[in-house]
C-alpha positions as CSV (number, residue, x, y, z in Angstrom):
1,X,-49.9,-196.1,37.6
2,X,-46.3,-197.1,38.3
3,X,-45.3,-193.5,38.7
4,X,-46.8,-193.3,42.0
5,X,-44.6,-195.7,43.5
6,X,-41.7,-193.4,43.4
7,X,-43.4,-190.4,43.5
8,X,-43.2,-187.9,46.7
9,X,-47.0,-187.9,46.4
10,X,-49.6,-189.3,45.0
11,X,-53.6,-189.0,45.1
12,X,-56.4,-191.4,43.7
13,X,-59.1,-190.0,42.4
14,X,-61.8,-190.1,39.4
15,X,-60.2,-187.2,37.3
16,X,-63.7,-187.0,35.4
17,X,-65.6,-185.4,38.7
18,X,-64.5,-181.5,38.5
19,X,-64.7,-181.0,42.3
20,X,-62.0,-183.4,42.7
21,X,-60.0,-182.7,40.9
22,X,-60.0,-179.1,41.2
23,X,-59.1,-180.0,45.2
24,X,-56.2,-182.1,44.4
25,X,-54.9,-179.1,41.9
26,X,-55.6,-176.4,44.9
27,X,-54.0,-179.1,47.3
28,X,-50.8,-179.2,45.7
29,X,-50.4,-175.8,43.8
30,X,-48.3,-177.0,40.9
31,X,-46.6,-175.3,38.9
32,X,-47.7,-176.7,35.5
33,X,-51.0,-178.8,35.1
34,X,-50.1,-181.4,32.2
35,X,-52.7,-184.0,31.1
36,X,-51.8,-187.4,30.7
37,X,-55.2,-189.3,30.4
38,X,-57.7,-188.9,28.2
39,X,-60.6,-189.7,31.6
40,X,-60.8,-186.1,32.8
41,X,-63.2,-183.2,33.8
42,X,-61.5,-180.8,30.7
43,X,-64.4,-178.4,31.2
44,X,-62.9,-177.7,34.8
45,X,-59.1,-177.8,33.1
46,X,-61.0,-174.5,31.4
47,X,-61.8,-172.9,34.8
48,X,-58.8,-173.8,36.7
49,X,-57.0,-171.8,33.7
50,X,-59.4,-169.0,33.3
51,X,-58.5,-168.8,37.7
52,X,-55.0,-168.3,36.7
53,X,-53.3,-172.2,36.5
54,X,-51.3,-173.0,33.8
55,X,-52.2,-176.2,31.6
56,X,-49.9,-177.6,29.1
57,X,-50.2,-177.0,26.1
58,X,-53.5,-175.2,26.9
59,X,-57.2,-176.0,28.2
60,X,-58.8,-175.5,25.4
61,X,-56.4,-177.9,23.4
62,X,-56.8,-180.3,25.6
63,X,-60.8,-180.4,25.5
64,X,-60.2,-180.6,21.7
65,X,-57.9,-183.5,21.6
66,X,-60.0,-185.5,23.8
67,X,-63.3,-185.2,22.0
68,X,-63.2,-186.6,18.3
69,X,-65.6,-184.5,17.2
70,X,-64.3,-180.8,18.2
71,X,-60.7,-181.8,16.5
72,X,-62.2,-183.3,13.4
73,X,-64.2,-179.9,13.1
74,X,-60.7,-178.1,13.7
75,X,-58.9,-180.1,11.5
76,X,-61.7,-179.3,8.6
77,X,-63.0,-176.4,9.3
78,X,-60.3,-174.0,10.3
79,X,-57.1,-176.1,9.4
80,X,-58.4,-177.2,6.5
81,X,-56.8,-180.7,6.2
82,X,-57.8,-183.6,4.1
83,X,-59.5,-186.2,6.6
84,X,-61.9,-189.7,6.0
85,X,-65.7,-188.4,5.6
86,X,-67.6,-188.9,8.8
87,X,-70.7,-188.4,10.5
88,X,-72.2,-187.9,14.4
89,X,-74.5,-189.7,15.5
90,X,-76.9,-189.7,18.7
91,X,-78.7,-193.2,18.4
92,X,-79.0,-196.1,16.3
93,X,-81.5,-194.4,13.7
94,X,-79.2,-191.9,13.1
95,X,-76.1,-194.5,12.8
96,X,-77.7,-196.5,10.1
97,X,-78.7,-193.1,7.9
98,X,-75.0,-192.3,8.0
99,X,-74.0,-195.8,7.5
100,X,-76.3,-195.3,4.2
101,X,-74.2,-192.0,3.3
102,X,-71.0,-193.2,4.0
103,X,-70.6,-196.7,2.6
104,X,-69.2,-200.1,3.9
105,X,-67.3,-201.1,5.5
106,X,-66.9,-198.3,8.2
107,X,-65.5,-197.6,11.7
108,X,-67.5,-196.8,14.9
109,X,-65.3,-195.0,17.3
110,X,-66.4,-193.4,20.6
111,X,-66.3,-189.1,21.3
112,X,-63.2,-189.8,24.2
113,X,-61.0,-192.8,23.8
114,X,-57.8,-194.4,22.8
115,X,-56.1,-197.9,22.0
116,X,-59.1,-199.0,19.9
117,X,-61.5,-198.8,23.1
118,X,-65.3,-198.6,21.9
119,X,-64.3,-198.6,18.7
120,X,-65.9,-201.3,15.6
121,X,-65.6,-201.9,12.0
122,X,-68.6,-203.0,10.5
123,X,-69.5,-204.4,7.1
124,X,-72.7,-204.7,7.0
125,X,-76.2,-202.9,8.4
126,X,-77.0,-205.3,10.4
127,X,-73.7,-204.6,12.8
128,X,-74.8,-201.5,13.5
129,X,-77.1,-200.9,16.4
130,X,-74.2,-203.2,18.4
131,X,-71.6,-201.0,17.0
132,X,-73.3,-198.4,18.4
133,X,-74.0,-199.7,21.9
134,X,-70.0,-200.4,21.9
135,X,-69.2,-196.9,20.9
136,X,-71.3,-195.3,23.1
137,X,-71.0,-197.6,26.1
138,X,-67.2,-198.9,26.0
139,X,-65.3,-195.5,25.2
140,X,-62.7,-193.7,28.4
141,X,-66.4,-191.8,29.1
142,X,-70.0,-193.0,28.1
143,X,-71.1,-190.9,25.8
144,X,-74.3,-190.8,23.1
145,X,-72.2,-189.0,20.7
146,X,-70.7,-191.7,18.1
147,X,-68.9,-191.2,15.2
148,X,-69.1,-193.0,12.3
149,X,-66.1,-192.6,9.5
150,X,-65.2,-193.8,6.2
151,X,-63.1,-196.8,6.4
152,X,-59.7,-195.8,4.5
153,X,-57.3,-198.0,2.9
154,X,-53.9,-196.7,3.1
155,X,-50.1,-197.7,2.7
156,X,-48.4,-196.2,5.8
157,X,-49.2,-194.7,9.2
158,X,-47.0,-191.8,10.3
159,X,-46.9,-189.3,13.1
160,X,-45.5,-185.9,13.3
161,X,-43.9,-184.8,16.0
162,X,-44.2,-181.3,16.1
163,X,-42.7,-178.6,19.3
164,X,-44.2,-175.0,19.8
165,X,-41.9,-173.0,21.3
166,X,-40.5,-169.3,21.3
167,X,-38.5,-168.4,18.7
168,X,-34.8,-166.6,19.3
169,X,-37.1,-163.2,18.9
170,X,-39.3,-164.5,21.4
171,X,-42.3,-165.4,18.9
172,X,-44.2,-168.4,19.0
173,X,-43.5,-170.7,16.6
174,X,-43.5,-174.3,16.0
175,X,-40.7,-176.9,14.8
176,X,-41.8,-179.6,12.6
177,X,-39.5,-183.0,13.3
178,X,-38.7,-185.9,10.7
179,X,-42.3,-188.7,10.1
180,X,-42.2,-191.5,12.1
181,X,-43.7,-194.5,10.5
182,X,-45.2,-197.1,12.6
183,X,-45.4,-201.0,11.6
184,X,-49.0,-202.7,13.0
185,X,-49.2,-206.6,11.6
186,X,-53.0,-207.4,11.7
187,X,-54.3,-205.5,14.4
188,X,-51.6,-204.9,16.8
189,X,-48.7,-202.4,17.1
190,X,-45.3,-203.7,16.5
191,X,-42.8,-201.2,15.9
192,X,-41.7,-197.5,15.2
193,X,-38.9,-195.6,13.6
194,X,-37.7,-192.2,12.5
195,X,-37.1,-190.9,10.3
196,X,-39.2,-192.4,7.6
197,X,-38.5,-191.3,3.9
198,X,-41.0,-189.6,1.6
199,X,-40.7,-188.3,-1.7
200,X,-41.1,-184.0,-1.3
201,X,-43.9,-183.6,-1.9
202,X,-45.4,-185.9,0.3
203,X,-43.3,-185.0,2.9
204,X,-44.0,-181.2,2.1
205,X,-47.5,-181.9,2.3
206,X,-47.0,-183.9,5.8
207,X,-44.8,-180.7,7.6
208,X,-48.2,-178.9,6.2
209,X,-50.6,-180.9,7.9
210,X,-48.8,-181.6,10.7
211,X,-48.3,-177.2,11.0
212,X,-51.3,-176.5,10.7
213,X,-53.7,-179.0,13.0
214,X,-50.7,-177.8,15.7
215,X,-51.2,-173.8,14.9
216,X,-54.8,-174.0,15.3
217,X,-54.9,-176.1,18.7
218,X,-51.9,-173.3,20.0
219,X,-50.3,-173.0,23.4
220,X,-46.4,-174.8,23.8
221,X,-45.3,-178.4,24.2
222,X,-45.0,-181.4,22.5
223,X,-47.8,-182.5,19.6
224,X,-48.5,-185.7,18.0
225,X,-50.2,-185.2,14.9
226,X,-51.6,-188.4,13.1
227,X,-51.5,-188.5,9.6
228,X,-51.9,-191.9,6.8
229,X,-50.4,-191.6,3.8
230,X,-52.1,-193.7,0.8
231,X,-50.0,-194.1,-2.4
């Protein structure tokens, strides 16, 4: 946490116990509450908002984004965006039936994590109960849940940036900025740029995506919407 070096103040505490971290909010009264970690109590980021904080973008966006499986079911069932077919899973048994419906080779990936932590490709059934066990073990949180998605081939990786704000009428609204391709040589990131260049449509279909996933989550700030683009 270099921050904390030249911060005023600092605290250290496990974000994922509510009591504490409600104390530390009550302690020093902030004006804004913004996330930054994907290891914390999001149920209590509900309660300190519903008590009158305010949480950027919003609580309840931020206890979607850090569970896969409520902003997959956001992202298909009320934005109605194209993702990879997947399946949770609460134990081994249940892994290897959606192994069967899914296909090989396929990706293991824990409910709350980032930068590849818990997750495993597999290509065969034999990989699985491990998988498993490294999903649900090795993710930011321990968790039973595990999902298990289609492994998709694609050409690039993009994200898109997109900022709600008020409008000049004072109506919320949100800006959509230019893709931002990202360049990963085997397994590892390399580099970024922006903007990247797509034909229109692709690029109208992109802005679409990227609006709607950010509409549906609401609240204001800064989104990163992660989208692959295949063809």
């Amino acid at each position: 946490a270099p921050a904390m070096q030249v911060a005023h103040r600092h605290h250290v505490l496990p974000m994922t116990e509510p009591a504490e971290l409600r104390a530390v909010v009550e302690r020093e009264s902030p004006d804004l509450i913004v996330p930054e970690i994907e290891q914390v109590a999001t149920d209590e980021l509900v309660r300190l908002e519903s008590d009158g904080w305010t949480v950027i973008p919003n609580a309840e966006a931020t206890r979607i984004t850090m569970d896969r499986e409520r902003l997959r079911r956001r992202a298909v069932d009320e934005a109605r965006v194209t993702t990879s077919r997947f399946a949770v899973v609460r134990s081994p048994e249940e892994a290897r039936a959606a192994v069967r419906e899914i296909g090989l080779p396929c990706l293991f990936k824990s409910m709350m994590s980032s930068s590849g932590h818990g997750m495993t490709r597999i290509d065969s059934p034999e990989q699985v109960d491990r998988a498993y066990a490294e999903a649900s073990e090795h993710g930011r949180v321990p968790n039973p849940r595990v999902m298990v998605e289609e492994f998709l081939r694609f050409d690039r990786e993009v994200t898109m940036l997109t900022l709600r704000h008020y409008d000049r009428e004072g109506r919320p609204t949100t800006t959509v900025l230019d893709p931002i391709a990202h360049a990963r040589p085997g397994t590892l990131y390399h580099e970024s740029w922006q903007p990247e260049r797509f034909p229109q449509a692709i690029g109208s279909e992109l802005d679409r995506v990227a609006r709607r996933v950010t509409d549906r989550l609401g609240g204001f700030g800064i989104f990163g919407v992660e989208c692959f683009v295949a063809g």
